[in-house]
C-alpha positions in Angstrom: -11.4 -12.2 -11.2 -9.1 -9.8 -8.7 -8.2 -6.3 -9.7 -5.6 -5.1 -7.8 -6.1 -1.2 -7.0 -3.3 1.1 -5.6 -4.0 4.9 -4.2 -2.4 7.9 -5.1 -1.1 11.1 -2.7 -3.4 11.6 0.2 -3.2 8.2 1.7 0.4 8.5 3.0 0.2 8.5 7.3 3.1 8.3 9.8 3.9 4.3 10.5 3.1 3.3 6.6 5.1 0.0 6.1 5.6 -0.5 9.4 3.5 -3.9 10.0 5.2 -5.1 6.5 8.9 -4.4 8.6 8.3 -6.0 11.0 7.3 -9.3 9.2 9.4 -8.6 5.9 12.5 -6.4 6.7 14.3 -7.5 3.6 11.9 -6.8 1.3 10.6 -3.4 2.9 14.4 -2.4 2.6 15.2 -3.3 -1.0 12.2 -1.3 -1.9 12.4 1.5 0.3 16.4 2.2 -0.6 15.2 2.4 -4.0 13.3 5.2 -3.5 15.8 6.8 -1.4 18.5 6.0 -3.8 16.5 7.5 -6.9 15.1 10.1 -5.1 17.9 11.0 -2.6 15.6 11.8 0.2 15.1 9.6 3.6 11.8 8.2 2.9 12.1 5.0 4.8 12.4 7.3 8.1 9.6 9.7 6.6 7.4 6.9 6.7 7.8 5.6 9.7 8.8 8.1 11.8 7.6 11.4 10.1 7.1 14.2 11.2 3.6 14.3 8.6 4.3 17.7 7.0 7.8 16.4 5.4 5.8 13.1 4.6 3.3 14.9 2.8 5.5 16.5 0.5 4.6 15.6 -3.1 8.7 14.9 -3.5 8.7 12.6 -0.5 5.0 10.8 -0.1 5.1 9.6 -4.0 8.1 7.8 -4.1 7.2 6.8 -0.6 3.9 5.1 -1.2 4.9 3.8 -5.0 7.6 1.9 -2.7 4.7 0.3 -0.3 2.5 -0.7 -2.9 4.7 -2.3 -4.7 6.1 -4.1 -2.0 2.6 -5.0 -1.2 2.0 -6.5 -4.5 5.2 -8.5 -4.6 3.9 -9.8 -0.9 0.4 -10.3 -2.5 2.1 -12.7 -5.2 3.7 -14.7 -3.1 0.9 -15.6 -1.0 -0.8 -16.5 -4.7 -2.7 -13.9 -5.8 -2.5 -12.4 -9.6 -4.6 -10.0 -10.6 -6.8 -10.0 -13.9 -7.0 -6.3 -14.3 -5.3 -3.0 -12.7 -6.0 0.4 -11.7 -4.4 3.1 -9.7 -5.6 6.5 -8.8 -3.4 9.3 -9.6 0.3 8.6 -8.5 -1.7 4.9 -8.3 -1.7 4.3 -12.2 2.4 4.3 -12.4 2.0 1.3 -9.6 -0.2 -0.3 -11.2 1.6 0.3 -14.9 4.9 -1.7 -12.7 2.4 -3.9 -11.4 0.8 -5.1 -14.9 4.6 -5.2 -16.3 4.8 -2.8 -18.5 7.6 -0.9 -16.7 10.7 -2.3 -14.9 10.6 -1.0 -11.1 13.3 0.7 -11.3 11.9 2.5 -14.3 9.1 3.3 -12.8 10.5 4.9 -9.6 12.6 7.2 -11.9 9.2 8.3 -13.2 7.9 8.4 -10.3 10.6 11.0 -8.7 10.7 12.9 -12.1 6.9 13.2 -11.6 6.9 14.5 -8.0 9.6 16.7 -8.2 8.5 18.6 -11.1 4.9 18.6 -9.6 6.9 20.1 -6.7 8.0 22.8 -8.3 5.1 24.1 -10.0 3.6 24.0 -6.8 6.1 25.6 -5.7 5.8 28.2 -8.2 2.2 28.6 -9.1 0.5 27.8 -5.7 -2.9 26.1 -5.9 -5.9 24.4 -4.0 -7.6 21.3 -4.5 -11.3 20.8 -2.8 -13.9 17.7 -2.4 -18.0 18.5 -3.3 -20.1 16.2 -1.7 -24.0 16.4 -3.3 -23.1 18.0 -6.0 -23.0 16.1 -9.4 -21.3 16.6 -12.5 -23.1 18.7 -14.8 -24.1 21.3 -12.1 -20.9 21.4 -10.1 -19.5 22.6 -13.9 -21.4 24.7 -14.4 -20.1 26.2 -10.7 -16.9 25.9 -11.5 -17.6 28.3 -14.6 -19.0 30.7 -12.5 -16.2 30.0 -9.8 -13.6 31.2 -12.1 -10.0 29.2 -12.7 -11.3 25.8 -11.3 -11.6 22.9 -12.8 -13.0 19.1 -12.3 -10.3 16.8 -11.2 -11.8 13.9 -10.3 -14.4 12.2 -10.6 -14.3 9.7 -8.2 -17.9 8.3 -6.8 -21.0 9.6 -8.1 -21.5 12.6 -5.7 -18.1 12.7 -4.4 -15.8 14.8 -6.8 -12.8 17.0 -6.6 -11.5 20.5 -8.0 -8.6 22.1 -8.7 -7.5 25.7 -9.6 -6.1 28.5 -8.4 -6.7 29.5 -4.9 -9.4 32.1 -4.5 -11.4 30.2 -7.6 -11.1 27.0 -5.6 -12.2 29.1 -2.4 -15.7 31.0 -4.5 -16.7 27.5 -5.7 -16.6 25.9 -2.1 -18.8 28.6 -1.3 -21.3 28.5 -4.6 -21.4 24.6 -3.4 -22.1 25.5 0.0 -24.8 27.4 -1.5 -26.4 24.9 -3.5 -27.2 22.4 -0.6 -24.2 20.9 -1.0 -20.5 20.1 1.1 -17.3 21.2 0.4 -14.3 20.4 1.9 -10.7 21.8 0.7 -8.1 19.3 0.6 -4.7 19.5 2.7 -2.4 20.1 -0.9 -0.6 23.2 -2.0 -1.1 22.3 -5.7 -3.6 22.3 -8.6 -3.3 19.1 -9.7 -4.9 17.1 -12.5 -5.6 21.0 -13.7 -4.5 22.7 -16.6 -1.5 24.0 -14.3 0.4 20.7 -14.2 0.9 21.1 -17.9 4.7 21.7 -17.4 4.6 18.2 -15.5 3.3 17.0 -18.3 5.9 18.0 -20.0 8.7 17.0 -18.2 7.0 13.3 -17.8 7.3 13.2 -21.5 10.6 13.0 -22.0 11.1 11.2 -18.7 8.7 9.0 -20.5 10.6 8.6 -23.4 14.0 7.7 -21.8 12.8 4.3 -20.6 12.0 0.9 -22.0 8.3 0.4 -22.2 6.7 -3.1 -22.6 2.6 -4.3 -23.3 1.2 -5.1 -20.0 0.6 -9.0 -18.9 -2.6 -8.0 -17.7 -5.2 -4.9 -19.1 -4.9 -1.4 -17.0 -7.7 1.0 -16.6 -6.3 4.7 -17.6 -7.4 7.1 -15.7 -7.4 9.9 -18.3 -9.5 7.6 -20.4 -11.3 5.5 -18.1 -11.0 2.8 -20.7 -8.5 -0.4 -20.7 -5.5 -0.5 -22.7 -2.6 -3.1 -22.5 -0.1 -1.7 -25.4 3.0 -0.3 -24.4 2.5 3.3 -26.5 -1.1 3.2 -24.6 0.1 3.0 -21.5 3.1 5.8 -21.8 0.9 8.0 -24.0 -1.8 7.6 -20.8 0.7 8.4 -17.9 1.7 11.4 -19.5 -1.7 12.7 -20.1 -3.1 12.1 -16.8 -1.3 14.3 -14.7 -3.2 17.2 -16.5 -6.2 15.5 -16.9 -8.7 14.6 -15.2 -9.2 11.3 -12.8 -12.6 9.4 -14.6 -12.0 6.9 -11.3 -15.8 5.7 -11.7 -14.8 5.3 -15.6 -12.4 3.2 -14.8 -14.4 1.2 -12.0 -16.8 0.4 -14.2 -14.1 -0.8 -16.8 -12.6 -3.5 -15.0 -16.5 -4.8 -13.5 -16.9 -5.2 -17.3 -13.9 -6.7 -17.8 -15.3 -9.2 -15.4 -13.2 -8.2 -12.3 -15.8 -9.5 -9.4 -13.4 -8.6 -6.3 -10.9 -5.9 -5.8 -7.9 -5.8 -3.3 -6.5 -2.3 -2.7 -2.6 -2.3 -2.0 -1.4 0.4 -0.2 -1.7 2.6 3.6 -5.5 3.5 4.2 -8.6 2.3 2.5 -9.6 5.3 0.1 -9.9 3.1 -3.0 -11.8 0.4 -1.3 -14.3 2.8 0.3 -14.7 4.5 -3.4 -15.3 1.1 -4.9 -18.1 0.6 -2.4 -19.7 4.1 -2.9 -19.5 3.4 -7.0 -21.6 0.1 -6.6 -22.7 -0.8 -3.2 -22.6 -4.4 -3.2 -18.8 -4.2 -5.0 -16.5 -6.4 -2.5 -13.4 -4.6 -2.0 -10.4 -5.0 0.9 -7.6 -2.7 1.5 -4.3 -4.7 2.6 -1.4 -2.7 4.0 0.4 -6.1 5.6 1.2 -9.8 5.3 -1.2 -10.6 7.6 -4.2 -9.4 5.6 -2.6 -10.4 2.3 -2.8 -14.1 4.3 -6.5 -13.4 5.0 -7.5 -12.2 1.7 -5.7 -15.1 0.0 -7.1 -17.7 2.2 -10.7 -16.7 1.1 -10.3 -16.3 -2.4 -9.7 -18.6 -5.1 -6.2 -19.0 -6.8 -6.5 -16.9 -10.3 -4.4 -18.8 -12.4 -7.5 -19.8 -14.6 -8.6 -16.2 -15.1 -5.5 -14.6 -15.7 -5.7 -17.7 -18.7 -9.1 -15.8 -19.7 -7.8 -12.5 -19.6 -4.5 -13.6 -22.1 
């Protein structure tokens, strides 16, 4: 069984969707004028020409790598693949909500750019930082985190390897409270407190965003990441794409979900290999590749089975 996994912000770079261009220029257009005609900002040149701080804008780099991924997937279908199961990290979860079928694409960009541009704002007008702990587990980086002050957990995203989010000079004490237990701390190149108790107001907004489109039970079970539990219902799948953006990431959670749903092989769709490394650090021996063009699609494809029989299985 595949799951198909698709990143959230962070893994936008200068040159994304280039390689898929220059082998698919069609299809790269159709999905990249949809974001630029929902979101009215030039995100195919963004992406492939920069410069990276207008990329990295929340408003810009969500739209931007919803586009990608799901260009990637439709690629990844026509060279036969179908996955059994879903997940998406973040911004990722919307992808793979389009992906699974229970929102039109054009729907989902909507939320997408409702999403980002609300996030914008409140990072806009409540500034915030977001750091990753290395070494430091759950229970006792909490426990720092009360002691830090307005920081929170926001994801949990390998065993060892989580991030907070807060206000600035909570997020700055806790980085030194981890530094001080033994362990690493690294802040994060964002201007927001996301997946915090600040994003509230996004949550908000998504809501009735939410409610303003036509929802449908997915084709294939998605892994929430405010749950970390499967659901395939349409009210499950809203209700969890609202929720999240407040909420914390339970990224092993929903690992572990779709390895017990019987996923045995994951293909991340998307620029960079975040995901796929994650899967790896969650269970070593967990094969995962990260695709960002045809060609690998190609590759993958030609080395894995065709799953028509466990999509069957997974009905």
């Amino acid at each position: 069984m595949i799951a198909f996994l698709y990143p959230g912000q962070g893994s936008q770079r200068v040159g994304m969707g280039e390689a898929l261009r220059a082998t698919d220029p069609v299809l790269f257009d159709r999905y990249f004028s949809l974001a630029e005609d929902i979101s009215g900002l030039p995100v195919r040149r963004l992406c492939l020409e920069g410069p990276a701080d207008e990329l990295t804008r929340t408003e810009v780099s969500q739209p931007a790598l919803f586009a990608l991924s799901l260009a990637l997937t439709e690629v990844a279908r026509q060279e036969g693949l179908e996955p059994s199961v879903v997940a998406g990290h973040s911004l990722g979860e919307l992808s793979a909500a389009v992906a699974a079928g229970a929102l039109s694409l054009e729907d989902g960009m909507r939320l997408v750019v409702a999403r980002s541009r609300r996030m914008a704002a409140v990072q806009a007008e409540r500034p915030g930082a977001m750091a990753a702990v290395l070494g430091v587990y759950a229970d006792r980086l909490q426990e720092l985190c009360t002691r830090a002050g307005d920081v929170v957990v926001a994801n949990l995203n390998a065993p060892g390897q989580i991030v907070v989010s807060g206000e600035c000079d909570a997020v700055q004490t806790l980085c030194e409270l981890v530094e001080g237990s033994g362990g690493r701390a690294v802040r994060l190149p964002v201007g927001g407190a996301f997946h915090s108790p600040a994003m509230i107001p996004v949550r908000e907004t998504l809501a009735h965003a939410a409610d303003e489109l036509r929802w449908r039970s997915a084709r294939v079970p998605l892994a929430a990441n405010a749950s970390g539990r499967l659901v395939r219902e349409a009210d499950e799948i809203r209700a969890s794409l609202v929720a999240q953006v407040a909420a914390p990431v339970l990224w092993v959670d929903c690992m572990r979900a779709l390895v017990d749903a019987g996923a045995t092989t994951f293909l991340e769709l998307g620029p960079g290999r975040v995901l796929s490394g994650l899967a790896r650090s969650i269970r070593r021996e967990l094969p995962a590749t990260a695709a960002d063009s045809r060609a690998k699609l190609a590759a993958f494809a030609a080395t894995h089975a065709h799953p028509l029989d466990d999509l069957a299985s997974a009905a």
